[in-house]
C-alpha positions in Angstrom: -123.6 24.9 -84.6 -124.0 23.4 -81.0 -120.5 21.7 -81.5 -118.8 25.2 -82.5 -120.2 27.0 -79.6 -118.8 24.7 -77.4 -115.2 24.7 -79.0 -115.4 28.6 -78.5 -116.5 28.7 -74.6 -113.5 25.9 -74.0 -111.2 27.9 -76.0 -112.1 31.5 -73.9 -112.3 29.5 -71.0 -108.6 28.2 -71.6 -107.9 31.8 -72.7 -109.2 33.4 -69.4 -107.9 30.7 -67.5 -104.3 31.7 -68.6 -104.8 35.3 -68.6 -105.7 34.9 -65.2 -102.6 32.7 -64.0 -100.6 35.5 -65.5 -102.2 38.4 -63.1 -101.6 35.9 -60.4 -98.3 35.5 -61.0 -97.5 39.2 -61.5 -99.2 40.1 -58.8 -97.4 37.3 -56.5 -93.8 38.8 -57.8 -94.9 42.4 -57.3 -95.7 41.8 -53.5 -92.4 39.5 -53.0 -90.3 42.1 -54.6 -92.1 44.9 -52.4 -91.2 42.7 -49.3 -94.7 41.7 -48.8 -94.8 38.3 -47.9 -98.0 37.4 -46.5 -99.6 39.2 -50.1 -96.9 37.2 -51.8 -97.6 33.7 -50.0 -102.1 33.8 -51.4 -100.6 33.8 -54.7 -97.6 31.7 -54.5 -99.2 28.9 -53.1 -102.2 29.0 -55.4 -99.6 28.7 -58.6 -97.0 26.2 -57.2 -100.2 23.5 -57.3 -99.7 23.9 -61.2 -96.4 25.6 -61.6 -93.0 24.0 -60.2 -90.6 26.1 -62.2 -87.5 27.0 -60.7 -88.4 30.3 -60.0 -91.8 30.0 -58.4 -89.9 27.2 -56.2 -87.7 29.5 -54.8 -89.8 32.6 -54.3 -92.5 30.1 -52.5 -89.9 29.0 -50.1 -87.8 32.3 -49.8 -91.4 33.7 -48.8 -92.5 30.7 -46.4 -88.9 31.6 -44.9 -89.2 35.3 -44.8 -92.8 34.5 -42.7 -91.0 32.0 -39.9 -92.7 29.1 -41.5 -90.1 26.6 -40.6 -92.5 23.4 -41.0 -94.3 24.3 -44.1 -91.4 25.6 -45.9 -89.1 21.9 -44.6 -92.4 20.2 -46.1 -91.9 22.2 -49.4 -88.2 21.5 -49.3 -88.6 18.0 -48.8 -90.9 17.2 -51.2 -88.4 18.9 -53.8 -85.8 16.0 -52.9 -88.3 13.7 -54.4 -89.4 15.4 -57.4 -85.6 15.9 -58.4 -84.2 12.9 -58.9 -80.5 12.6 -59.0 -79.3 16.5 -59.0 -79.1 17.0 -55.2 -80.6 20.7 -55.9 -83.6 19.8 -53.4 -80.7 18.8 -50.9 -78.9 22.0 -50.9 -82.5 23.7 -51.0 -83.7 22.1 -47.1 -80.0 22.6 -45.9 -80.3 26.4 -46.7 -83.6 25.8 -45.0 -81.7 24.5 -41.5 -78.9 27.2 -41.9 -81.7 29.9 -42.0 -83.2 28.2 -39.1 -79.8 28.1 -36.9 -79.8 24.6 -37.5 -76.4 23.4 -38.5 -75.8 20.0 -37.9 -79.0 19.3 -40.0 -77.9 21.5 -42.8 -74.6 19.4 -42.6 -76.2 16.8 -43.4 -78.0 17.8 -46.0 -75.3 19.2 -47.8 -73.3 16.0 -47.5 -76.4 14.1 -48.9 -76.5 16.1 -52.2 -73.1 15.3 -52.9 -73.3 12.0 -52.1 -76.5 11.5 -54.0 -75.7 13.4 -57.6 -75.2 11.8 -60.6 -71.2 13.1 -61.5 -72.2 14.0 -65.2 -71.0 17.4 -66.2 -74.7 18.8 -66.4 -75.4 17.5 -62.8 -72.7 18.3 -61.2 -72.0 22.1 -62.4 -76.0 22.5 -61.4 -75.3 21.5 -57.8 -71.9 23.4 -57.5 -73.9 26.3 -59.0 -76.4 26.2 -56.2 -73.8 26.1 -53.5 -72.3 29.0 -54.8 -75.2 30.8 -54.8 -75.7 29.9 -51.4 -72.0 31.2 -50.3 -71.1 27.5 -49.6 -68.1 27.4 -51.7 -66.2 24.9 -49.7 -69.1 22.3 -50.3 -69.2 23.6 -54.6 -65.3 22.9 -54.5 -65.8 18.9 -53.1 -68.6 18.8 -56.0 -66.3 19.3 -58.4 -63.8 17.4 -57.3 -66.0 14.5 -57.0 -66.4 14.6 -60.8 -63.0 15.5 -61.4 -62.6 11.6 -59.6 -65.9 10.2 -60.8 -66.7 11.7 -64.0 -69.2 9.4 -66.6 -68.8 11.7 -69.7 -64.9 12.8 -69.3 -65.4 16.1 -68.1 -62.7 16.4 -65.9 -63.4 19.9 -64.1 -60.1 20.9 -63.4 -60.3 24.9 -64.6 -63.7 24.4 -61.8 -61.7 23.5 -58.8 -58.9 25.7 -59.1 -60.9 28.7 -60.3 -62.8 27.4 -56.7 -60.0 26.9 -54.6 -59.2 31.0 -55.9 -62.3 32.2 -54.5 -61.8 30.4 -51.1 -58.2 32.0 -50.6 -56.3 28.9 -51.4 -53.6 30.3 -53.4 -51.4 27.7 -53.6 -53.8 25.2 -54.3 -55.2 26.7 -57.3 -51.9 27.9 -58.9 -51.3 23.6 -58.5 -54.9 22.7 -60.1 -54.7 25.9 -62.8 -50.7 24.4 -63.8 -52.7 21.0 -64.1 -55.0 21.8 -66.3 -52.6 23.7 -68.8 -50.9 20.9 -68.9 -53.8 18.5 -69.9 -55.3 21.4 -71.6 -52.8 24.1 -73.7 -55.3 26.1 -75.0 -56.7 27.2 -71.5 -53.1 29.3 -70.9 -55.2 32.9 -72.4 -58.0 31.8 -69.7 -55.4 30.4 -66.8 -53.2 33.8 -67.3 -56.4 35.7 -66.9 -57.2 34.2 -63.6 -53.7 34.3 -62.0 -54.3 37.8 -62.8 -57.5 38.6 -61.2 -57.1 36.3 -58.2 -54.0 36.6 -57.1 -53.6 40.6 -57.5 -50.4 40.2 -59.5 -50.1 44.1 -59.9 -49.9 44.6 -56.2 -48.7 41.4 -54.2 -45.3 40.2 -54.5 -45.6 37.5 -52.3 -48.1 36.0 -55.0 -46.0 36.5 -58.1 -42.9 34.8 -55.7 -45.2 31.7 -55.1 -45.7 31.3 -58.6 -42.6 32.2 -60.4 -41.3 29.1 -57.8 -44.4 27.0 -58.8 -43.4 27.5 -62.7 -39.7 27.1 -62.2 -40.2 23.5 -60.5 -42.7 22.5 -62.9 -40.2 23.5 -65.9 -37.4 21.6 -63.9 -40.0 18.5 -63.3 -41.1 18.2 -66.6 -38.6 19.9 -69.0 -41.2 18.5 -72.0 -44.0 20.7 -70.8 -43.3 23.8 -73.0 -46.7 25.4 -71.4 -44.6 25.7 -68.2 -41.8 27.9 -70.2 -44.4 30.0 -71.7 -46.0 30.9 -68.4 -42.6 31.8 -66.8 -42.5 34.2 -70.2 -45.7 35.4 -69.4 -45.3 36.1 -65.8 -41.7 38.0 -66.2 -43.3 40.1 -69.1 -46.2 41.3 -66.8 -43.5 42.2 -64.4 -41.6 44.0 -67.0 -38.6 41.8 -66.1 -37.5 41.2 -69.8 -34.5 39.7 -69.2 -35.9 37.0 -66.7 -38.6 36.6 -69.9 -35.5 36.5 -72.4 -34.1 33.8 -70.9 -37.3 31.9 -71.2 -38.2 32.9 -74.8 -34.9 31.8 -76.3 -34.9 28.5 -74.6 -38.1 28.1 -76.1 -37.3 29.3 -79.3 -34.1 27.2 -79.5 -36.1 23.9 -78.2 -38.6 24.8 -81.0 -37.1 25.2 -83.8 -39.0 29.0 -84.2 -38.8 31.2 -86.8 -38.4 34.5 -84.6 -41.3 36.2 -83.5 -41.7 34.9 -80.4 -38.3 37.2 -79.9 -39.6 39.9 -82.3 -42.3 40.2 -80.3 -40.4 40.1 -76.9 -38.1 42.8 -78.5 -40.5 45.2 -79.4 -42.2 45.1 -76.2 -38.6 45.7 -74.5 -37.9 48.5 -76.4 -41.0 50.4 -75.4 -40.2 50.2 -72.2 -36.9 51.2 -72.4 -35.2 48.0 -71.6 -32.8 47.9 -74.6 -30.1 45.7 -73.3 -32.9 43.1 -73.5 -34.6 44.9 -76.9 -30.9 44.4 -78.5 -30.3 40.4 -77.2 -33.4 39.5 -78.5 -33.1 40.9 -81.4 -29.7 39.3 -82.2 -30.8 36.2 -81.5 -33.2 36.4 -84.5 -30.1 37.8 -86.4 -27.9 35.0 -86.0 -30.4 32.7 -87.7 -29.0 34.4 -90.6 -30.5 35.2 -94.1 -32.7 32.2 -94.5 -34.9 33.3 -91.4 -38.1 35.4 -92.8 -37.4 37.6 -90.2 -33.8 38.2 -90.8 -33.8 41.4 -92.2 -36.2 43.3 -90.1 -34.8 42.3 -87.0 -31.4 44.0 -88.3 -33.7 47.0 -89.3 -35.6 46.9 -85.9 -32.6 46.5 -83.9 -30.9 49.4 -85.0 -33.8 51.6 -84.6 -33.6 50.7 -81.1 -29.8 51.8 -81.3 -31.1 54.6 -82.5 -33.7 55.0 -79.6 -31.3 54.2 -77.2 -28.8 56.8 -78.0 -31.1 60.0 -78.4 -31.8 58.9 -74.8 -27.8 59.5 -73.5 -26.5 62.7 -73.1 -23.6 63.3 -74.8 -24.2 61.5 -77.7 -22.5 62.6 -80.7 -19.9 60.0 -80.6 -21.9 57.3 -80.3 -23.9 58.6 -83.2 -20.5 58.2 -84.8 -21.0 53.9 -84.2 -24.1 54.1 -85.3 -23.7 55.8 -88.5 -20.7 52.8 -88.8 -23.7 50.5 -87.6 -26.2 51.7 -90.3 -23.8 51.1 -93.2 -22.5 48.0 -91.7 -25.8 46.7 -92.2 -26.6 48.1 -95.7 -23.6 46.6 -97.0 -24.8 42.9 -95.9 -28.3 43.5 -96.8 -28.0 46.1 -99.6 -29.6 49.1 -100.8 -33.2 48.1 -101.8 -37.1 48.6 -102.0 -37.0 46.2 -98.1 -34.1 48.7 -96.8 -34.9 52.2 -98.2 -36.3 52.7 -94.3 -32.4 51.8 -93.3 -31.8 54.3 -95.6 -34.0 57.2 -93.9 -32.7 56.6 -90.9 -29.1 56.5 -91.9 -29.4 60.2 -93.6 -31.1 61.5 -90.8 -28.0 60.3 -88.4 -26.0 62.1 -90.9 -27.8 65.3 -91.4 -29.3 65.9 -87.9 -26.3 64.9 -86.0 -23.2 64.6 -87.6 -24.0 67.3 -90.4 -23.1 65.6 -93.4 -26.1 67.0 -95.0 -24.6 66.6 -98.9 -24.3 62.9 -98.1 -27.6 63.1 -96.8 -29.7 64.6 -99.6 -27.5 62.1 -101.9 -28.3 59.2 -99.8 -31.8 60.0 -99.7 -32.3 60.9 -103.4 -31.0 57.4 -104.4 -33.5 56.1 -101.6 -36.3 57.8 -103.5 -35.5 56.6 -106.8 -35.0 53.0 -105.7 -37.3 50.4 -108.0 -40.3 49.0 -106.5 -40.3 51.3 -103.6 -43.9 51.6 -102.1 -45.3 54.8 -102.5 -45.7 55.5 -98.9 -42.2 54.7 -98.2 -40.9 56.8 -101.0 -43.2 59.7 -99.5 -41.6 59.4 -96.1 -38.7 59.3 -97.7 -39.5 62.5 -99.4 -40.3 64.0 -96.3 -37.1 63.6 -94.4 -35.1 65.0 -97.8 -37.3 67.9 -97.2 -36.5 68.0 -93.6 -33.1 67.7 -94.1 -33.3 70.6 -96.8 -35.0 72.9 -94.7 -32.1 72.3 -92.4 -29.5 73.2 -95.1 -31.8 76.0 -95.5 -33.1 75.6 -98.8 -36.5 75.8 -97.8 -38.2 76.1 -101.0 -36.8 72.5 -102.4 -38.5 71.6 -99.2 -41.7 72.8 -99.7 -42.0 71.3 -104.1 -40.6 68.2 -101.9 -44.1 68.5 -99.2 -46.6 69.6 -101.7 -45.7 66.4 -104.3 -46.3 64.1 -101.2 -49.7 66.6 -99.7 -50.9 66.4 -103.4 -50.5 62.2 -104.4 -51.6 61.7 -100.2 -54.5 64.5 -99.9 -56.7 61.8 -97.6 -53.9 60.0 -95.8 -51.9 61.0 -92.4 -48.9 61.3 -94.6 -51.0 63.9 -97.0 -51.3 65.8 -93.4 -48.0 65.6 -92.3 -46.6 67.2 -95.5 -49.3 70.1 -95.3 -48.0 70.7 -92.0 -43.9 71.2 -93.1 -45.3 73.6 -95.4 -47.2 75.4 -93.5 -44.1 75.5 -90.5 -42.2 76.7 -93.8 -44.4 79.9 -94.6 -43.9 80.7 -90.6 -40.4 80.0 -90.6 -40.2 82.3 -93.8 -42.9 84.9 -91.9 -46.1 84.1 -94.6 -48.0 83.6 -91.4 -51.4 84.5 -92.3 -51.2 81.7 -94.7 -49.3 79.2 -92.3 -52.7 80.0 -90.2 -55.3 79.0 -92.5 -53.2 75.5 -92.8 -52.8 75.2 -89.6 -56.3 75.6 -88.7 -57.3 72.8 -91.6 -54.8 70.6 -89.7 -55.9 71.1 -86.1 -59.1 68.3 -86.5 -56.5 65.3 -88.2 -56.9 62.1 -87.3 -53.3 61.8 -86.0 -52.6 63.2 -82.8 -49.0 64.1 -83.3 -50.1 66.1 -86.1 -53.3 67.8 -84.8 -50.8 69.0 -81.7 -48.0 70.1 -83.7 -50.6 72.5 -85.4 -52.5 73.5 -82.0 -48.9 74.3 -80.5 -47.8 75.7 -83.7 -51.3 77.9 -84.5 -50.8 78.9 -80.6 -47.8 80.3 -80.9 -48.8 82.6 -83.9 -52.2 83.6 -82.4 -50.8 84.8 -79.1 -47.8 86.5 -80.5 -48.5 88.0 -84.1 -50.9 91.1 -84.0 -51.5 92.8 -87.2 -51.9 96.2 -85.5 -48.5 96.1 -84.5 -45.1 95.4 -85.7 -44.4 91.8 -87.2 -40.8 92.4 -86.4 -40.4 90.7 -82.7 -42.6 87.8 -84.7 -40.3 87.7 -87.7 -37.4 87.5 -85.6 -38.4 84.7 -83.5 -39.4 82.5 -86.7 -36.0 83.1 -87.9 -34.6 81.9 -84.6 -36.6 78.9 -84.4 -35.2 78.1 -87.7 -32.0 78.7 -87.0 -32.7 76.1 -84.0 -33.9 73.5 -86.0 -30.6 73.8 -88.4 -28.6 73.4 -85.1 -27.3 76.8 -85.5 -27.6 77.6 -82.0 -24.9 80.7 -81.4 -26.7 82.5 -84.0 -30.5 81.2 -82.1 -29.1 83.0 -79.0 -28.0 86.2 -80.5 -31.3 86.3 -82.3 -33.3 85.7 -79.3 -31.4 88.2 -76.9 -31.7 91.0 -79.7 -35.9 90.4 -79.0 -35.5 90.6 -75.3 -33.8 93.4 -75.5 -35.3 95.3 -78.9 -38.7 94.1 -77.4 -38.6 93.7 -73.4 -41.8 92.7 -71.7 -43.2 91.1 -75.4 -45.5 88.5 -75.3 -42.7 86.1 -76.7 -40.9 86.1 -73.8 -41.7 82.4 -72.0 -41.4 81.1 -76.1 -38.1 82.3 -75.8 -37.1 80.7 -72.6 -38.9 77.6 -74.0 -36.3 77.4 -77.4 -33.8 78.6 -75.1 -34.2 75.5 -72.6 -34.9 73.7 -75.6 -31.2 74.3 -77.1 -29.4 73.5 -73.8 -31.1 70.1 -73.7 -29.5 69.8 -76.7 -26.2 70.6 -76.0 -26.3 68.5 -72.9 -26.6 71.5 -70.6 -29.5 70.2 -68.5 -29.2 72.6 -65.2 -29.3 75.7 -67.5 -32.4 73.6 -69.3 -34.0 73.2 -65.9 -33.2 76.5 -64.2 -35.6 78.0 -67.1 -38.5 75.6 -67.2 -38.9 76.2 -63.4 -38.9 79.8 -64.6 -41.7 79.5 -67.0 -43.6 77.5 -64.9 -43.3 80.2 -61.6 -43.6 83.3 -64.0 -45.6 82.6 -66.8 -48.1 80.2 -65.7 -51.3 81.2 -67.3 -49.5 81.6 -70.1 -49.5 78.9 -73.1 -45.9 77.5 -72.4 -46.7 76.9 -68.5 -47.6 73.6 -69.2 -44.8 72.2 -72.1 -42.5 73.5 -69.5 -43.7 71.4 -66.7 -43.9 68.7 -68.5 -40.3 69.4 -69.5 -39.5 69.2 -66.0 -40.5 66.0 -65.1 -38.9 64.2 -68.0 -35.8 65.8 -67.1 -36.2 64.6 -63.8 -37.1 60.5 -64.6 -34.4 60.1 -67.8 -31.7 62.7 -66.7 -31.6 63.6 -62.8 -33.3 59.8 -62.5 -35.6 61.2 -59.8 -38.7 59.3 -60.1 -40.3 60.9 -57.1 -39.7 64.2 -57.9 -41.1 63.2 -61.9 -44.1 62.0 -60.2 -45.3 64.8 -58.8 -44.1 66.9 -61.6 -46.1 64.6 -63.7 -49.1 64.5 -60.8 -49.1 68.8 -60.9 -49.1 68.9 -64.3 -52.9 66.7 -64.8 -54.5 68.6 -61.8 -53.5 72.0 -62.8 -53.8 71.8 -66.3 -56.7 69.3 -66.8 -56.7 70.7 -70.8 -53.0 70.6 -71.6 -52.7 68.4 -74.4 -49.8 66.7 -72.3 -52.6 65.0 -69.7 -52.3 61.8 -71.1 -48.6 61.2 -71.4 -48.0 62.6 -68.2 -50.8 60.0 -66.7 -49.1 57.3 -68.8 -45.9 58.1 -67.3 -47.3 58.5 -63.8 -48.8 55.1 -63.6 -45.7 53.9 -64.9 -43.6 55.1 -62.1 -45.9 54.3 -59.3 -45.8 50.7 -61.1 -48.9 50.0 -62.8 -49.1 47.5 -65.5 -50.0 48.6 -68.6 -52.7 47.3 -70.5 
């Protein structure tokens, strides 16, 4: 019994006697946080006896400093060298202590001694560079490293250390040479080398930088034609530039040195293309064409390139004879490749050329009903397909075809995009036709979809009903402008215009009025006749600007003025009025996109 009620006293004497170290230590970090040192020091100094930890270390010191306690704390300090060993850390610690202390050429020394002193294993060494760094003495982290770059016992070579060092002290040049190093040794750093170049030497904004390392690459490639790494960089660095060329140059060399299969030039192609370059889209795709048929990517480079064709000429004005080529293009192409399941998208495309712009609707419809039946097509690319025959049936003005065509592909795709994008042709039908009640209530199940193309074509399209059709007045101004916006999309334009001038003058002062500038402007695009285009979007935007068109308008205006009148100033602060004054318009984040683009942002 005796021996049990001695166990219990030593077990709530340890228990107290721990309970208490904790309110100590609390206690001592609450006054040192509050800045009260001379609270802080009663406790510190009673746990360091029994408590060395890092942490307890430092606060005990920072406080002894804090109080002007020069000979304690270089007592502290000093006795830290010898309980360290072979780190250095209670080195670095006293020469803080002399820097604090204006004491330089002491803290010099000090510094010196801790490198000499450390053990160069990889666990040593990044502990002392870490507490230089922490110190702001990055010039004595960097010779740490470098020491066990040199004198390294467990082959840790710290390259990716000293040049991500030499970043933060400003020396450029120096770390572009050590970061080039370590690719070289190391390939699989070039993801964590690209990110640094990046953030340290401000790629985005300073030339010079970019010059200094294009020159780096180029005599590193020359030097040491083996190193591919030095190739790929040079790819990287042109692409972040958006010089595609420079990077095509790169990429095929690479790709003809390695044997590749393609998509390193797929890849560079795509990323062309998107930003217009497609000289470079076009090249690059070719060169993945002329590997021919037994290359996996064969046939959707041919595909890929001619959508950029494609791209490239709804771009130009005047275009209808080049759409002539590239209808020849198109069927060029289907002739090598043939009609099947892999080119039914060739296919599309090829019928759309023909129905939209050269008006060979029959051979459209024919083209794309073979397309349709074609065996083992995937269902979602026989429902595209199915859409565009309905498009293009709508435009020969059998709208009712259209609409059996949209409900087969809204009925087998009620939860997909494509189930969505049917729902909304038939719904533009029924307002086309005049059903627009019903073209509403579709609209309005459409406005939430998860694609953002579609959930604005039915805002703009439910927009354009709600603020012009009233059922306590006459439909008729209504009716008449659906018919003209059909007669637009069929490329009837003579008959659009009559149409449209009948409202203006049947109905002057209606509430259609900036819609029918808007289709106006819209049909001189069209034909190419941009200053007629212009002169109305700036009248929309001056005369009708609280109205729901103000915005389309504007941002009419400063396409027109980057890819027609080539004015990028101008589109800039088309683009820049357009996101302050209409902080809503569902055009805010193109217009930003295009902004940053002009003012020469990289993308992300």
């Amino acid at each position: 019994m005796k021996l049990k009620h001695l166990i219990l006293l030593v077990f709530l004497g340890l228990s107290f006697g721990a309970s208490a170290q904790e309110t100590d230590m609390e206690l001592a970090d609450y006054y040192y946080n509050q800045g009260m040192f001379e609270q802080a020091k009663l406790y510190y100094e009673k746990i360091y006896k029994t408590n060395k930890t890092a942490k307890v270390f430092n606060n005990y010191l920072n406080t002894l400093i804090e109080l002007r306690e020069f000979e304690e704390a270089e007592k502290m300090a000093k006795k830290k060298i010898k309980d360290d060993g072979k780190d250095g850390v209670g080195y670095v610690k006293l020469g803080e202590l002399y820097t604090k202390f204006n004491k330089p050429d002491e803290a010099r020394e000090q510094f010196e001694e801790a490198i000499k002193r450390v053990e160069p294993t990889r666990s040593n060494i990044q502990r002392l560079a870490n507490e230089f760094s922490m110190i702001n003495q990055f010039e004595y982290a960097l010779q740490v490293y470098e020491k066990g770059r040199t004198q390294s016992k467990d082959g840790y070579n710290f390259t990716y250390e000293v040049a991500n060092m030499k970043g933060n002290l400003g020396d450029h040049v120096g770390m572009t040479e050590a970061f080039l190093d370590l690719i070289a040794e190391e390939p699989h750093y070039i993801q964590t080398v690209q990110n640094s170049f990046n953030r340290l030497l401000n790629l985005d904004e300073n030339k010079d930088n970019v010059d200094m390392l294009k020159t780096a690459l180029l005599r590193r490639a020359q030097k040491s034609p083996e190193q591919t790494i030095y190739a790929e960089m040079l790819v990287w660095l042109f692409m972040q530039k958006k010089d595609f060329a420079g990077a095509l140059l790169q990429a095929s060399a690479l790709d003809k040195r390695l044997n590749e299969d393609g998509s390193r030039m797929m890849n560079l192609a795509r990323l062309a293309s998107n930003n217009d370059d497609f000289a470079t889209s076009k090249k690059a795709y070719q060169i993945v064409v002329d590997k021919g048929p037994a290359s996996s990517f064969y046939i959707l480079a041919r595909i890929e390139k001619l959508q950029v064709m494609q791209k490239e000429v709804s771009k130009l004005p005047g275009a209808d004879t080049l759409y002539v080529q590239l209808e020849k293009d198109y069927e060029g192409a289907l002739n090598d490749i043939g009609k099947n399941a892999e080119t039914a998208i060739l296919m599309k495309e090829l019928a759309h050329i023909r129905a939209f712009h050269l008006r060979k609707t029959t051979d459209a419809i024919s083209l794309l009903q073979e397309a349709v039946s074609l065996p083992g097509l995937q269902p979602k690319v026989q429902a595209v397909c199915k859409l565009e025959l309905g498009d293009v049936q709508v435009f020969e003005g059998n709208v009712w075809e259209a609409s059996l065509l949209f409900s087969q592909v809204e009925l087998d795709f009620k939860d997909d995009i494509l189930g969505n994008d049917a729902k909304f042709r038939n719904a533009r039908i029924s307002y086309f036709t005049g059903d627009f009640e019903w073209a509403q209530g579709q609209l309005d199940a459409l406005k939430a979809s998860t694609s953002k193309l579609i959930s604005n074509d039915a805002i703009d399209l439910s927009l354009l009903i709600t603020d012009n059709f009233n059922m306590d007045t006459t439909t008729a101004p209504m009716m008449m402008f659906a018919r003209a916006d059909l007669l637009a999309y069929q490329n009837r334009y003579d008959e659009c215009m009559i149409t449209l001038d009948s409202i203006l003058t049947e109905y002057p002062a209606h509430t259609l009025t900036d819609e029918i500038k808007m289709l106006k402007a819209s049909i001189y695009m069209d034909q190419g006749k941009y200053d007629l285009a212009k002169a109305l979007y700036l009248n929309i935007v001056d005369l009708h600007f609280a109205d729901i068109t103000a915005d389309d308008a504007l941002f009419k205006l400063a396409e027109m003025q980057e890819y027609i009148y080539r004015d990028a100033a101008q589109a800039m602060t088309l683009y820049e009025r357009l996101i302050t004054e209409f902080p809503g318009s569902l055009y805010v984040v193109e217009a930003r996109k295009h902004f940053r683009a002009l003012r020469g942002d990289e993308l992300n």
